[in-house]
TIZA-182038 format. One line per 5 residues: number of its first residue (from 1); their letters; for each residue x, y, z of N, C-alpha, C, CB. Coordinates in steps of 0.02 Angstrom, whole numbers, plus 50000, padded with zeros to 5 digits. Each point is the difference from the previous one (the first is absolute). Glycine has a CB too. Layout:
BEGIN
NUM	a	X,Y,Z,X,Y,Z,X,Y,Z,X,Y,Z | ...
//
This chain:
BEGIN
1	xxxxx	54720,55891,55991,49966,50048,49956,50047,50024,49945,49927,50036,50096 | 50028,49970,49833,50062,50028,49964,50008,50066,49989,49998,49908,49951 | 50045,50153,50051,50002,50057,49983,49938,50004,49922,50146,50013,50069 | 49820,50050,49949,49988,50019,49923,50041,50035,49941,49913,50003,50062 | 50062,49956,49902,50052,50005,49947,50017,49923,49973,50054,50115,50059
6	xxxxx	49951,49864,50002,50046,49928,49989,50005,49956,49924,49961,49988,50130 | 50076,49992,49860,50020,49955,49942,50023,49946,49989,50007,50072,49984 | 49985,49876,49996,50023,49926,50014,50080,50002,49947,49845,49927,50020 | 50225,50054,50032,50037,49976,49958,50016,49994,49931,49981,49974,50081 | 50038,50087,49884,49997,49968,49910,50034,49957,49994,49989,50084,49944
11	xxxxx	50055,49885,50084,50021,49932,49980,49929,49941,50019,50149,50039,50030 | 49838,49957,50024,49960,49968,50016,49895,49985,49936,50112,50053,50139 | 49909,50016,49827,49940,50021,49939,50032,49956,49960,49958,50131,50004 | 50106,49876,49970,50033,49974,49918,50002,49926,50013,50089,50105,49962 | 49910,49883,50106,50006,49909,50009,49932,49963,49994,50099,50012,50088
16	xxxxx	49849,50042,49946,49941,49961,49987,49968,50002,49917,49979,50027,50136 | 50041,50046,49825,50000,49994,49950,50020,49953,49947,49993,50080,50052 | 50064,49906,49967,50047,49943,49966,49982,49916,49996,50085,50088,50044 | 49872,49914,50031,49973,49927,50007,49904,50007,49959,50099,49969,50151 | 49886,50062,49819,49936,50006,50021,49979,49976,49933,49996,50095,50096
21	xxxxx	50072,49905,49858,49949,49964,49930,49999,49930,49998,50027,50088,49922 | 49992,49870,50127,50011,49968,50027,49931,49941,50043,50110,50101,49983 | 49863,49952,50064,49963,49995,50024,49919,49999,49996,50104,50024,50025 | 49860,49959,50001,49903,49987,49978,49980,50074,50014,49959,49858,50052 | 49978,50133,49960,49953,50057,49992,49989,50019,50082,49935,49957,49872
26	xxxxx	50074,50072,50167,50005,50049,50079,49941,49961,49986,50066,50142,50035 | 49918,49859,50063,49964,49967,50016,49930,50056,49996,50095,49910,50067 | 49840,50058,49921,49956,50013,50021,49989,50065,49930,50019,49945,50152 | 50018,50011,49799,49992,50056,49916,49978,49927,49960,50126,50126,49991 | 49820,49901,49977,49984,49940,49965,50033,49987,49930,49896,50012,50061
31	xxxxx	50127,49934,49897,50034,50035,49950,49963,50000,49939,50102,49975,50050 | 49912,50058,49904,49945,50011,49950,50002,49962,49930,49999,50111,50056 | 50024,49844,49962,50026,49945,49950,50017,49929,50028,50048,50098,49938 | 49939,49836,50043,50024,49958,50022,50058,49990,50000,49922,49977,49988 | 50131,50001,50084,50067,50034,49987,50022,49907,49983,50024,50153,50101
36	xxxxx	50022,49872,49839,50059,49959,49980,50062,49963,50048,49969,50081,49911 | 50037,49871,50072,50063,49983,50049,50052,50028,49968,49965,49893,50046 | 50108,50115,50000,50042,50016,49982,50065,49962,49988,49935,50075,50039 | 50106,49944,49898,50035,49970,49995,50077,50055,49993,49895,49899,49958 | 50148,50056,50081,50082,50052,50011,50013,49971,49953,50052,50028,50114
41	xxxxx	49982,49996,49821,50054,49984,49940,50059,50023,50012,49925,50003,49922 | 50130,49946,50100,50072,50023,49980,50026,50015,49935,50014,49942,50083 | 50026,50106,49907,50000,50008,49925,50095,49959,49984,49891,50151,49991 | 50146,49844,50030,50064,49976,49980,49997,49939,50000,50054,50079,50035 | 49948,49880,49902,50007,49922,50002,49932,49980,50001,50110,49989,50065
46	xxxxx	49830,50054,49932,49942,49971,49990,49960,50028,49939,50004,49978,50121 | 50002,50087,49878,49982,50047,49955,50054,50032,49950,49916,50016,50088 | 50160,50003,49944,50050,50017,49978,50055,49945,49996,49959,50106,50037 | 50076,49885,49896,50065,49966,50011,50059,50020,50018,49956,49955,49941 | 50056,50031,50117,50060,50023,50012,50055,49958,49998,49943,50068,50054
51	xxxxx	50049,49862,49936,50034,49952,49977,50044,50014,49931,49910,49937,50063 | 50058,50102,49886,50007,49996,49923,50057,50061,50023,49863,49957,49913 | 50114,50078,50129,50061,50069,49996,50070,49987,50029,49904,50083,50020 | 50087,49878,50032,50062,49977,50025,50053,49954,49939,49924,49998,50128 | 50056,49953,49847,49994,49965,49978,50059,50043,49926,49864,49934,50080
56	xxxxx	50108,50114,49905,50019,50039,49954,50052,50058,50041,49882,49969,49921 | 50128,50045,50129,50041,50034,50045,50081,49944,50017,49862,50070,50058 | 50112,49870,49962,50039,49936,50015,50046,50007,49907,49882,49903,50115 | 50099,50096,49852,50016,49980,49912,50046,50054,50005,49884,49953,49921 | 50077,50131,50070,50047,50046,50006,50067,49994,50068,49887,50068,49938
61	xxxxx	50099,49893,50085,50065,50045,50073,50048,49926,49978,49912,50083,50156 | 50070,49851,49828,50046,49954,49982,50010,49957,49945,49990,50013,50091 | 49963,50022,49841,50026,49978,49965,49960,49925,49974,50100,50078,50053 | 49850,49887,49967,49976,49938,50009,49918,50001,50019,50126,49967,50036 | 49832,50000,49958,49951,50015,50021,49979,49905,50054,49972,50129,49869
66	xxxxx	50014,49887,50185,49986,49936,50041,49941,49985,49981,50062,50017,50096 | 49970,49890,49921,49948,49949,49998,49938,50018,50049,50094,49913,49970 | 49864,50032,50019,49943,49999,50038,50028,49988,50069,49919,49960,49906 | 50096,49973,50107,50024,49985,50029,50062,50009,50065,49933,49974,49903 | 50090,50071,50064,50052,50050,50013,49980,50046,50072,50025,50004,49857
71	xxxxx	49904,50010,50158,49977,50042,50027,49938,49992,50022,50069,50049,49948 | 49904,49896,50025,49908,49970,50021,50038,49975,50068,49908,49939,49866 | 50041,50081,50191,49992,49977,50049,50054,50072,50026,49960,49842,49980 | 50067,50196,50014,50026,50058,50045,49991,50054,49969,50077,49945,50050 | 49944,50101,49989,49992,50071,49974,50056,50014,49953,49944,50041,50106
76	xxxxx	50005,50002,49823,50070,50021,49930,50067,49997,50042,49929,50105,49913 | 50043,49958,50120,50066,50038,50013,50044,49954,50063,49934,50134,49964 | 50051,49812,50049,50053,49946,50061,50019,49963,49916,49922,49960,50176 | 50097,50052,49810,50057,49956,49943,50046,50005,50005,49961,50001,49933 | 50088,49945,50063,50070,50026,50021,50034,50057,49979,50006,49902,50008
81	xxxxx	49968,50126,49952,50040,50062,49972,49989,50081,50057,49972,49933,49850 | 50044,50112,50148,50007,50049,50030,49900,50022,50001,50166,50028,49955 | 49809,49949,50135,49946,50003,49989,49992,50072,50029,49971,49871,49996 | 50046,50158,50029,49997,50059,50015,49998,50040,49924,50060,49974,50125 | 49977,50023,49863,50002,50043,49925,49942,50009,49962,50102,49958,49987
86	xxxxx	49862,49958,49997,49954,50008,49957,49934,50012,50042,50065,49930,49910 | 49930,50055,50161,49945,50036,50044,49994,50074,49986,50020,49918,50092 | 50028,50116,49907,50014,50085,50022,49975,50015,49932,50117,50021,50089 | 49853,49957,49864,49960,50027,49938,49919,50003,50035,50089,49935,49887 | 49891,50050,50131,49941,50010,50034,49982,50065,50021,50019,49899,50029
91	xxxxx	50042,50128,49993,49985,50084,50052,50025,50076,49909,50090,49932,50207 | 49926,50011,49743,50010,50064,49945,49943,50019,49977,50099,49968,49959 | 49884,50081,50012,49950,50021,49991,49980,49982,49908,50027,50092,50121 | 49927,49880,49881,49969,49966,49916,50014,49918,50027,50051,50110,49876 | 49969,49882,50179,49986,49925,50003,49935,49947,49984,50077,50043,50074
96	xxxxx	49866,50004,49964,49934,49983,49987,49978,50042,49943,49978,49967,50118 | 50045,50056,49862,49961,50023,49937,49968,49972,49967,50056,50047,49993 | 50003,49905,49957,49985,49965,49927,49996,49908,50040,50092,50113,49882 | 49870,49895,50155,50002,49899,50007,49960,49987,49947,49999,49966,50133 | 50007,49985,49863,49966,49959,49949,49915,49986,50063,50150,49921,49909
101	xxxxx	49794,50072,50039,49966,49979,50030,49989,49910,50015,49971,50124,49961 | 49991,49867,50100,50015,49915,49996,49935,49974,49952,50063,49981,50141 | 49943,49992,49829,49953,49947,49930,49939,49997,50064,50109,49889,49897 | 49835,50143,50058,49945,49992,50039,49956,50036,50052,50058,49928,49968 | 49987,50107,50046,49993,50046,50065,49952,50046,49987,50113,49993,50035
106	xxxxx	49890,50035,49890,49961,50051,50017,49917,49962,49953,50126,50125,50015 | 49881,49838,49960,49925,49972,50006,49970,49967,50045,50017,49996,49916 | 50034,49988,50121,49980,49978,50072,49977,50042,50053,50072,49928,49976 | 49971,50122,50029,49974,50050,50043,49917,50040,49972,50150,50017,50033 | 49832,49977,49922,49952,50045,49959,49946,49946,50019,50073,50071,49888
111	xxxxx	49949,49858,50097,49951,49944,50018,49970,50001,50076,50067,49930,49912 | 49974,50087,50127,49997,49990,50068,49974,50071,50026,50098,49906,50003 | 49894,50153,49985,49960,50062,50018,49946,49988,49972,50078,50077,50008 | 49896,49889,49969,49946,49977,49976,49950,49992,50060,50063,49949,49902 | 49967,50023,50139,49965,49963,50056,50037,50014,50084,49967,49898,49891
116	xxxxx	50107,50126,50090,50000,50044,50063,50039,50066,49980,49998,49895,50088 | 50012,50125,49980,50023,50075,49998,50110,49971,50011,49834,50093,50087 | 50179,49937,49853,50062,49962,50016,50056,50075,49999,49963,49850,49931 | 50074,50140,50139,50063,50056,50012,50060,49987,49974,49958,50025,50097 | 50075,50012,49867,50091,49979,49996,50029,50018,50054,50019,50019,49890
121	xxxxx	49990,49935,50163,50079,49999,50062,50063,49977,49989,49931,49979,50073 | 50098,50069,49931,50089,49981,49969,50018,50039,50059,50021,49996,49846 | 50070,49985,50172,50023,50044,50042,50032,50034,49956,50002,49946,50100 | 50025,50120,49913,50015,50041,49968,50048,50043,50062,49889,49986,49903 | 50129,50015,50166,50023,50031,50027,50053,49988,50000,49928,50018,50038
126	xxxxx	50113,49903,49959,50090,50032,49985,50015,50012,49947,50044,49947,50067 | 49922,50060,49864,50035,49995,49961,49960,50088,49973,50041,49832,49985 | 49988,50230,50039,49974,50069,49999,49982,50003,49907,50087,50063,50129 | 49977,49900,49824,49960,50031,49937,49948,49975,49993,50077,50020,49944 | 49925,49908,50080,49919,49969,49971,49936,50024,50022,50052,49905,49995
131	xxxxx	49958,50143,50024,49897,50036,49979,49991,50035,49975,49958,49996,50065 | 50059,50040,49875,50010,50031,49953,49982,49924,49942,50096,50119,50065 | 49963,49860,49930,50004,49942,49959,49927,49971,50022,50144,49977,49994 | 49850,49976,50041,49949,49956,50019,49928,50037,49985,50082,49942,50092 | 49908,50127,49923,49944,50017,49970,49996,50010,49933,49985,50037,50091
136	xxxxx	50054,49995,49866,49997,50001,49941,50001,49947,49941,50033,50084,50056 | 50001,49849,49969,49975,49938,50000,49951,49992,49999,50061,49978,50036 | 49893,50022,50019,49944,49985,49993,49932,50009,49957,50066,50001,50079 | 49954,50083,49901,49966,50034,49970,49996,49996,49917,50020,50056,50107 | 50024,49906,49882,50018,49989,49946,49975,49955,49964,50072,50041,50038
141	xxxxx	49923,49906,50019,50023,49897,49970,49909,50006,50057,50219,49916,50003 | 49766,50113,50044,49931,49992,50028,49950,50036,49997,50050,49960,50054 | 49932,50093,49918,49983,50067,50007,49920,49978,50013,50102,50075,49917 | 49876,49866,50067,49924,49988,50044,49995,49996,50042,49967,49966,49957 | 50100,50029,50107,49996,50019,50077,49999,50069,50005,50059,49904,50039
146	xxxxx	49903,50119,50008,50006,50070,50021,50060,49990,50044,49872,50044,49994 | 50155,50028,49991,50059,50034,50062,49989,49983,50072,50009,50104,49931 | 49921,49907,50086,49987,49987,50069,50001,49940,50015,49945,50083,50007 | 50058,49867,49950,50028,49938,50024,50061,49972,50018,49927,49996,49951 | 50134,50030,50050,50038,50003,49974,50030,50011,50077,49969,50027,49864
151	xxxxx	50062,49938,50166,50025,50002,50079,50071,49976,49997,49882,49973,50058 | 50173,50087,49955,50069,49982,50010,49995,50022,50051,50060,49998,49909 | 49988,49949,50145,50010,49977,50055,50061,49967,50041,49900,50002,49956 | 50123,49998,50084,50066,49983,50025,49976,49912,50044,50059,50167,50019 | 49891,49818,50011,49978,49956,50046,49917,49980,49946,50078,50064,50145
156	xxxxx	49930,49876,49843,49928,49970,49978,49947,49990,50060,50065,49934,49905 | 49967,50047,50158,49957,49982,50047,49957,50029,50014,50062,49961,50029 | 49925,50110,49945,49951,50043,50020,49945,50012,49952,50083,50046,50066 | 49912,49900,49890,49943,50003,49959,49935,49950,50038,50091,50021,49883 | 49851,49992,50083,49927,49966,50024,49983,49985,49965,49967,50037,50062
161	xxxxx	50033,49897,49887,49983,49985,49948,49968,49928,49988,50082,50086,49980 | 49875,49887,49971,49986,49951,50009,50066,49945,49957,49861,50057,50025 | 50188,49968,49931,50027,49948,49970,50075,50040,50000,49886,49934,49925 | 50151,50041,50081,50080,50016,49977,50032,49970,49940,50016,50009,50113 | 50003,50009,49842,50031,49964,49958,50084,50046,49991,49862,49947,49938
166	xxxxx	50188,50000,50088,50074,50044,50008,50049,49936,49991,49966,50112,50100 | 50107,49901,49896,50036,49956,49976,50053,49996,50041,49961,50014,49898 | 50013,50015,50169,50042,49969,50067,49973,49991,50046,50075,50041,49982 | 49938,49910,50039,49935,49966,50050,50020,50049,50061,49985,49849,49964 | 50059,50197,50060,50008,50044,50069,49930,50017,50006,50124,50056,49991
171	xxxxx	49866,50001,49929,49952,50016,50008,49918,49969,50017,50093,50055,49945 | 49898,49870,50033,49957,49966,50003,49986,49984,50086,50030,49962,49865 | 50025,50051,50182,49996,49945,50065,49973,50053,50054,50114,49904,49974 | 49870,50156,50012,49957,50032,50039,49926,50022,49987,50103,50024,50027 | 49884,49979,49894,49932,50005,49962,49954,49954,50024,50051,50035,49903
176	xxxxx	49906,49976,50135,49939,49980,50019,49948,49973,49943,50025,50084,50092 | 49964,49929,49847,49990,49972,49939,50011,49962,49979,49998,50054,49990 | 49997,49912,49965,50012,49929,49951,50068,50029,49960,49851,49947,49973 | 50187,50033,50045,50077,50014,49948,50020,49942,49964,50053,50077,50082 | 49957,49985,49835,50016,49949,49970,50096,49994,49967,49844,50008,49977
181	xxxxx	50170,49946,50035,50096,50012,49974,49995,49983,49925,50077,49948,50118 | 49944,50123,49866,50009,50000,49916,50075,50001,50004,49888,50073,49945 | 50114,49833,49997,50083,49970,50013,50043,50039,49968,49977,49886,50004 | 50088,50128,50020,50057,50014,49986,50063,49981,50020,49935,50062,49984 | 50107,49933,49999,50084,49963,50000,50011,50021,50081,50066,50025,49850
186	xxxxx	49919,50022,50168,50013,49993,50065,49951,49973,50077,50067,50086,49927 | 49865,49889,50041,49957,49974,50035,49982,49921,49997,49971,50115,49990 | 50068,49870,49949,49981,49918,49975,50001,49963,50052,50048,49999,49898 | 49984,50009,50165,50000,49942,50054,49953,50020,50076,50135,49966,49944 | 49822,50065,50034,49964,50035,50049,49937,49971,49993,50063,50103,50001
191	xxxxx	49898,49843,50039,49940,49989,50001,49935,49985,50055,50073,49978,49914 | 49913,50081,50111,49981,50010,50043,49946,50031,49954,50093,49996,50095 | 49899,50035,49855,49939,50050,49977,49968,49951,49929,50068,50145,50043 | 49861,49871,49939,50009,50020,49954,50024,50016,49919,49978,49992,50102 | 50052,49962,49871,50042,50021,49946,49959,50008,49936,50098,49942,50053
196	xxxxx	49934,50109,49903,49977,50012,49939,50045,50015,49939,49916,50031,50069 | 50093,49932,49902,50086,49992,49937,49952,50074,49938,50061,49783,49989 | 49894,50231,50000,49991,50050,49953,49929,50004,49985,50111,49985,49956 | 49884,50069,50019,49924,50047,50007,49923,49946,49992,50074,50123,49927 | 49946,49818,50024,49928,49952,50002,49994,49969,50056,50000,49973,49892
201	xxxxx	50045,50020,50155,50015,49964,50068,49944,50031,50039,50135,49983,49996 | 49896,50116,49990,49965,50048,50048,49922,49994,49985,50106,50086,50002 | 49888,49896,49942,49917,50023,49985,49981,49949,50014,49987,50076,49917 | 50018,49846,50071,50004,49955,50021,49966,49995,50056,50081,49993,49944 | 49967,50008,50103,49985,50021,50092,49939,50013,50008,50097,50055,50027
206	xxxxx	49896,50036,49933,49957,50028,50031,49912,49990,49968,50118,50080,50032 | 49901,49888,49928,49937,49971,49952,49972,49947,50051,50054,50014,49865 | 49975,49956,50187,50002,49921,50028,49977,50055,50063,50112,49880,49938 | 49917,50167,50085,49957,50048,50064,49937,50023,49984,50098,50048,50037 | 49885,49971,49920,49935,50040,49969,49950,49944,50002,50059,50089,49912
211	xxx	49970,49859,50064,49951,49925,49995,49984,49972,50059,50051,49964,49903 | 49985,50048,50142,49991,49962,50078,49955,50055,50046,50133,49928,50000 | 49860,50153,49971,49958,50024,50046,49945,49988,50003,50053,50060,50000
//
């Protein structure tokens, strides 16, 4: 029996809160609209360049700017040079600010709410400045997403979605959804998913799903 009064856990409220934009319509609620599928958008390396910033961080700290080659197929920051160093720009604050946007992205994304309901999922928990940054980003370079779409997160696995689109397959190998690997220098040898080299790829795809229902 529970005392009166009783109250459920506020941690246990902010978690179900947290999962719930996420989630369909409670059972036995009809919904009042035909519901959209969903789609998870990673925003770094799919939506955001974060390639172009390093890239320009690497120039400033030595002087040189690297080949393609130099670094396709691993992570920027495993270059022989001091990778710690140029990682630890990530946790300063204006890192995410000013990315460049990626070619396409945002007519793509505008193309693609068209026909579903699409969330921005990025992690955002080790790196404390980036949610500040990462939202204001958004708001800027996306502002036809609403805020409430907009899900920073430490663990992807806890999304319910019908499509993933992210640029590390970790995240792809527990998503119950169709995942798609949007390529980058550190995923080129990964083929297990999916792949998509840039935004006509994405629409592409999903033009070829719409046609098969």
């Amino acid at each position: 029996m529970r005392e009166v009064g009783y109250s459920p856990p506020l941690f246990s409220l902010k978690f179900f809160c947290y999962l719930l934009p996420l989630r369909g319509h409670p059972k036995n609620q009809e919904p009042t609209a035909i519901m959209k599928k969903r789609i998870a958008l990673d925003m770094d390396q799919v939506i955001a360049n974060v390639l172009a910033k390093y890239l320009d961080i690497f120039e400033e700290m030595y002087g040189r700017r690297p080949k393609k080659e130099a670094y396709w197929g691993k992570k920027f920051y495993e270059l022989e040079e001091d990778a710690i160093a140029i990682r630890s720009h990530l946790f300063d604050k204006g890192f995410f600010r000013d990315l460049p946007v990626i070619e396409g992205s945002q007519e793509g994304v505008k193309a693609l709410m068209e026909h579903y309901d699409v969330y921005i999922t990025t992690a955002a928990q080790e790196f404390r400045n980036s949610f500040e940054d990462k939202y204001d980003w958004l708001r800027e370079h996306f502002p036809f997403i609403h805020w409430k779409q907009f899900i920073f997160c430490g663990d992807k696995s806890i999304f319910n979605a019908d499509y993933m689109i992210d640029d590390h397959a970790y995240n792809l190998e527990t998503f119950q959804g169709k995942g798609l690997l949007y390529t980058a220098s550190h995923n080129v040898h990964e083929t297990r998913f999916t792949r998509v080299n840039n935004w006509k790829e994405i629409l592409d795809f999903f033009e070829k799903e719409r046609s098969a229902e």
